[in-house]
C-alpha positions in Angstrom: 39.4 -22.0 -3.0 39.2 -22.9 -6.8 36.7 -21.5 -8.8 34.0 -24.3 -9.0 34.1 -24.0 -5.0 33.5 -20.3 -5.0 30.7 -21.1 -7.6 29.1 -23.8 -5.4 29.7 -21.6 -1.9 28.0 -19.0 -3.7 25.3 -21.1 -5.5 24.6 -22.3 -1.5 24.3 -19.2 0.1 22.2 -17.5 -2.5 19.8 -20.6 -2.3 19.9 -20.3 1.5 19.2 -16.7 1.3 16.4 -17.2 -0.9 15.2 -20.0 2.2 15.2 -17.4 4.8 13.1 -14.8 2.9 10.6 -17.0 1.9 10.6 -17.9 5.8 10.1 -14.3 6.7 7.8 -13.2 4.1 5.6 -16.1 5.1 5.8 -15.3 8.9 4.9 -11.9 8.2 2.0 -12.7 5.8 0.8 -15.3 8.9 1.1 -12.2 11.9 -0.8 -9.8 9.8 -3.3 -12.5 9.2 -3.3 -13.1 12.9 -3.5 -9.5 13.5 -6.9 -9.4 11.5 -8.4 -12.3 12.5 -7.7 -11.5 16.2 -9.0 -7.9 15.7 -11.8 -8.6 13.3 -13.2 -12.4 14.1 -13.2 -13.9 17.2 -16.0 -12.3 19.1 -15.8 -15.5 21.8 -12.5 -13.9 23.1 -13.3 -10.5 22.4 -15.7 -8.7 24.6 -16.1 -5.5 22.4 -17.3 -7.5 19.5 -19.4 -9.4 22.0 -21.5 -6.0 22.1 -21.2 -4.9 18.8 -23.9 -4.4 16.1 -22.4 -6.8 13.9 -22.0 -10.1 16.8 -26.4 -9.3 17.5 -26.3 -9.7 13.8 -24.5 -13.0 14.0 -25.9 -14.4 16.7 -29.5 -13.7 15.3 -29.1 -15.3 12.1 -27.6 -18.2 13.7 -30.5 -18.8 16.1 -32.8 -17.9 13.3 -31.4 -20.5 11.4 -31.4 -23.4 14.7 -35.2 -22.7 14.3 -35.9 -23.1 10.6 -33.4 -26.1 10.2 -34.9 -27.8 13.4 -38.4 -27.2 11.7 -37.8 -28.5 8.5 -36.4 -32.2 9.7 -38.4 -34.7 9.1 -38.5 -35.8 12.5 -38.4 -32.3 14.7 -37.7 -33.1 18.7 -40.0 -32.0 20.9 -39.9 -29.7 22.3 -36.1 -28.2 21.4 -34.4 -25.2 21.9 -35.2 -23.9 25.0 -31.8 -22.2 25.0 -32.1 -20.6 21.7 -35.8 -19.5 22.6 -34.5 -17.6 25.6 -31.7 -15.9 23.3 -34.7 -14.9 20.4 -36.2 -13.1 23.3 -33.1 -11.1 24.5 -31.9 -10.5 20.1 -35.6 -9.0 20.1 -35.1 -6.7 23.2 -31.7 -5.3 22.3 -32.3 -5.1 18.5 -33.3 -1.5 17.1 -36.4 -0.9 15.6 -34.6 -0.8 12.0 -33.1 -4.1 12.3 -32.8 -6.3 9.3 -33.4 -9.7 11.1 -36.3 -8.1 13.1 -39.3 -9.9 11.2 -37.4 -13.0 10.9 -36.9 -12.9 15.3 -40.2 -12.6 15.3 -41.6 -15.3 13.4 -39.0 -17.6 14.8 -39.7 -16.8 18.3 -43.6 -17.6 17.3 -42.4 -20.8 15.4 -40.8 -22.0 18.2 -43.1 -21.8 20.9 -45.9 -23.0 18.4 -44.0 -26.2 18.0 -43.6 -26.8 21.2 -47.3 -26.0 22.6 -49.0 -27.2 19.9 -46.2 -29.4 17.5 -47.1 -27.5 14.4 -44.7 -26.4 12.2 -45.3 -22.9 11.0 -45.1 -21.5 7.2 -43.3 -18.3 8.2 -40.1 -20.2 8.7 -40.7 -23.5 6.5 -42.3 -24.1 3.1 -43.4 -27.5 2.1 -42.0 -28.9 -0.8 -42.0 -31.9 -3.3 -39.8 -33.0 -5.3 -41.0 -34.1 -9.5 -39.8 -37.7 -9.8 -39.7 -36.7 -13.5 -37.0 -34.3 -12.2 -34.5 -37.1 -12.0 -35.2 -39.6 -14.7 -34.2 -37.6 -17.3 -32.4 -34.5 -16.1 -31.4 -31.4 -18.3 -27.8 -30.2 -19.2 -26.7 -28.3 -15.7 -26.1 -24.7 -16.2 -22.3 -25.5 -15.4 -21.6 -27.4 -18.4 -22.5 -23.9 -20.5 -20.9 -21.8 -18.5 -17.1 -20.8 -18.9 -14.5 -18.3 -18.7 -14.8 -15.2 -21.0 -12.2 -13.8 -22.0 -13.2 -10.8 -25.0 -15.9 -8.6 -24.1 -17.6 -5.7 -26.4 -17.1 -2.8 -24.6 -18.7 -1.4 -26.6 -22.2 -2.6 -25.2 -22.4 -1.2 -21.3 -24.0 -3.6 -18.6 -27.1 -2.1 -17.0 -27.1 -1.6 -13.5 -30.5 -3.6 -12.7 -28.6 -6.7 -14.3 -25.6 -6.8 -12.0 -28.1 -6.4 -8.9 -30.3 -8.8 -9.8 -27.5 -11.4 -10.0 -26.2 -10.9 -6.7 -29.8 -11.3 -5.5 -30.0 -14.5 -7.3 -26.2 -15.3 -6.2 -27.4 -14.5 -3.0 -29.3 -18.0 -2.6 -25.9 -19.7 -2.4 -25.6 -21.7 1.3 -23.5 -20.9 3.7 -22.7 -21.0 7.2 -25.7 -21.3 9.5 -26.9 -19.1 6.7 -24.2 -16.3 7.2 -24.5 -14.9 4.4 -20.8 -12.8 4.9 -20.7 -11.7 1.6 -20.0 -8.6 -0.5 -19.8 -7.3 -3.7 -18.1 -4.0 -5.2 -18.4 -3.6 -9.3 -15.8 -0.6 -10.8 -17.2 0.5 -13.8 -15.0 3.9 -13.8 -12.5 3.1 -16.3 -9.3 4.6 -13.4 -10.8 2.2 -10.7 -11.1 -0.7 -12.7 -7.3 -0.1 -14.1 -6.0 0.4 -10.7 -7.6 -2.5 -9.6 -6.3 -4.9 -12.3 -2.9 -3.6 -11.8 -2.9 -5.4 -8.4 -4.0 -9.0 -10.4 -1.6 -10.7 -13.0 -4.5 -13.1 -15.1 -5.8 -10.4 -16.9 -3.5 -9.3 -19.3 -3.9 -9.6 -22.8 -8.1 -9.1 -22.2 -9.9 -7.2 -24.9 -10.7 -4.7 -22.0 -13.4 -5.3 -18.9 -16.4 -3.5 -18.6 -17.3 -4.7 -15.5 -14.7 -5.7 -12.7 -16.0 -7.7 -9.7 -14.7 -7.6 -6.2 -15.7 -10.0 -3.6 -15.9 -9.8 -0.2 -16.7 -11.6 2.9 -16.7 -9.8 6.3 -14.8 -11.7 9.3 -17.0 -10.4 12.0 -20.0 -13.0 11.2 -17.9 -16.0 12.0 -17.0 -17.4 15.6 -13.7 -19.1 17.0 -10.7 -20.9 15.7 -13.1 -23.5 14.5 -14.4 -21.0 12.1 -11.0 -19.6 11.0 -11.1 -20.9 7.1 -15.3 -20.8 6.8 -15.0 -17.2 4.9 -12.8 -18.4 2.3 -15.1 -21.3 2.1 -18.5 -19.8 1.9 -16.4 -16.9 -0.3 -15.9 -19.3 -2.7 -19.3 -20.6 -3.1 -20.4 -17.4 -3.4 -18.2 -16.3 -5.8 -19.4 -19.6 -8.1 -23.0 -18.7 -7.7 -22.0 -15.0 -8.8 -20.5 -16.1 -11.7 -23.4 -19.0 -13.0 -25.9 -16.3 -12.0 -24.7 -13.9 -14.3 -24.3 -16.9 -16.7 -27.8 -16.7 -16.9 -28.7 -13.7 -17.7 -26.3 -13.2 -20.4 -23.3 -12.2 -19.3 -19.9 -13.4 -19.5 -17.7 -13.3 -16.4 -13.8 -15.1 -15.9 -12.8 -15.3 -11.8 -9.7 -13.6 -11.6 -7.6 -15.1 -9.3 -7.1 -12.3 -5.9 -4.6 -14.7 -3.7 -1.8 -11.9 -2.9 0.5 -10.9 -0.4 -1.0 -8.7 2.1 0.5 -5.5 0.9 -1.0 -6.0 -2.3 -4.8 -6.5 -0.6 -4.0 -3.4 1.1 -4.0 -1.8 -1.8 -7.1 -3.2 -3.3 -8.9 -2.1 0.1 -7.6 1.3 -0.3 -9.1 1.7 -4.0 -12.1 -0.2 -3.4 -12.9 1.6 0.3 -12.7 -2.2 1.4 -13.0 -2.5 5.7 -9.9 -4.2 7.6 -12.2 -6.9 8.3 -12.8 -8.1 5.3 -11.4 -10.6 3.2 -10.7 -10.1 -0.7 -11.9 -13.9 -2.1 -11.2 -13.1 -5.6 -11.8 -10.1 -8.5 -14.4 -10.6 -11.4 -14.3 -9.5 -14.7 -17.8 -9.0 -16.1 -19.2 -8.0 -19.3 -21.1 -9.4 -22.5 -18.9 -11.1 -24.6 -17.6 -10.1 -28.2 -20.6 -11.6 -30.9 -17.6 -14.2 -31.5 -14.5 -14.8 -29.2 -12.3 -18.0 -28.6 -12.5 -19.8 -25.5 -10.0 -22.4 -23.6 -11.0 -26.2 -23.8 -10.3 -26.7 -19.9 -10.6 -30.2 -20.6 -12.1 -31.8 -17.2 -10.3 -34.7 -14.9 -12.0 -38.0 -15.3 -14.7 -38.6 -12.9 -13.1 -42.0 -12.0 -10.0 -40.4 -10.6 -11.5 -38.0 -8.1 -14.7 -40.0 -7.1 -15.1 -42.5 -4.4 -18.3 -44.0 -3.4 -18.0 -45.8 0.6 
């Protein structure tokens, strides 16, 4: 064999290598993935979850939520949810007298049955609104326009505590999921967890240090089934948005860093962060008030025209 066909016999075999490793690490990524989900979030098939603390929790918030949605329709059925009544009285009987949702069972229970003996709607689990035509003729800049990613903070200025919670209250808003609300926040202000932590990400190098670094969270166990499988990353996502336009507006600059890893690098950040096997890592936030002057990337935006359809 010449020497060009050793070259191209090698060429092949290295490529085909390469082919069956990527096939392998991405089986093994998918089991361990399977593994969790199996383990962690699908309580129809699993009838340990079925009695756990944490299925009540998502089973009450989801028949919480059939009530106030079917309330606030313009045009409620009546009467509806006979089924859902009959589980608010069992969630109200099992839960424990510290429950979080306990108030909420409660008024939805008396909502219900208020509807559909007397058809009123009651104020405990709707609010009337109206909208401001002004509201729409001439609308404001959006909040989104001004925000962007910030990528020099002064460290030398500390971000106080009562800031960072009130955000994820506000943040806390965001929709989700029959109202899921799956989310979690851990912020690493110790200056060996936040360095551990951004060790395991590759977009943050070259930052005038963090203050603040962000991880978000969203716990398995509050979603149902194989319908249900990609609903955390999706409601992580939004959450992570409103995080980041929350703090926005109250000051503080913030740049999403990018968490998608292999599992053995999540396993890490779970170990540093005391994150639970059941939750998934949607992405790391660095946080802080920005320098008095900093540069910041154009990000110019796609044209509307290309990614809009109207039907």
């Amino acid at each position: 064999m010449n020497k060009l066909g050793v070259r191209g016999f090698a060429r092949n075999f290295v490529a085909k290598r390469r082919k069956y490793i990527d096939f392998l690490l991405i089986f093994r990524e998918f089991l361990i993935d399977y593994r969790r989900y199996l383990t962690h979030g699908v309580p129809e098939h699993n009838m340990e979850l079925r009695l756990s603390p944490k299925f009540l929790e998502m089973q009450t918030i989801m028949d919480i939520h059939s009530v106030e949605k079917g309330l606030s329709l313009r045009e409620t059925r009546h009467p509806f949810g006979a089924e859902v009544i009959g589980r608010l009285t069992t969630e109200l009987a099992n839960a424990p007298s510290d429950f979080y949702w306990k108030k909420d069972l409660e008024d939805s229970k008396k909502a219900l049955m208020l509807w559909n003996e007397e058809k009123l709607k009651s104020e405990q689990v709707v609010v009337q609104m109206k909208r401001n035509p002004e509201d729409v003729k001439h609308p404001g800049p959006s909040i989104l326009e001004t925000r962007h990613s910030v990528r020099s903070f002064d460290c030398d200025l500390p971000v106080p505590d009562e800031i960072l919670i009130e955000a994820v209250r506000v943040a806390y808003f965001a929709p989700s999921v029959c109202n899921r609300q799956a989310w979690n926040v851990i912020f690493a202000k110790a200056d060996e967890t936040k360095n551990s932590l951004l060790a395991l990400q590759n977009g943050n190098s070259g930052f005038s240090g963090i203050p603040v670094v962000g991880v978000i969270t969203v716990d398995i166990s509050l979603f149902t089934g194989a319908g249900e499988r990609n609903q955390p990353w999706i409601d992580g996502g939004i959450f992570a948005m409103s995080l980041s336009v929350a703090l926005h507006g109250m000051g503080l600059g913030s740049c999403l860093l990018n968490t998608s890893v292999r599992n053995n690098y999540s396993d890490k950040i779970r170990e540093i962060a005391d994150i639970p096997d059941g939750h998934l890592i949607i992405s790391m936030m660095a946080i802080g008030f920005s320098d008095v002057e900093y540069m910041k990337a154009k990000s110019s935006r796609r044209d509307v025209k290309d990614v809009l359809k109207f039907l």
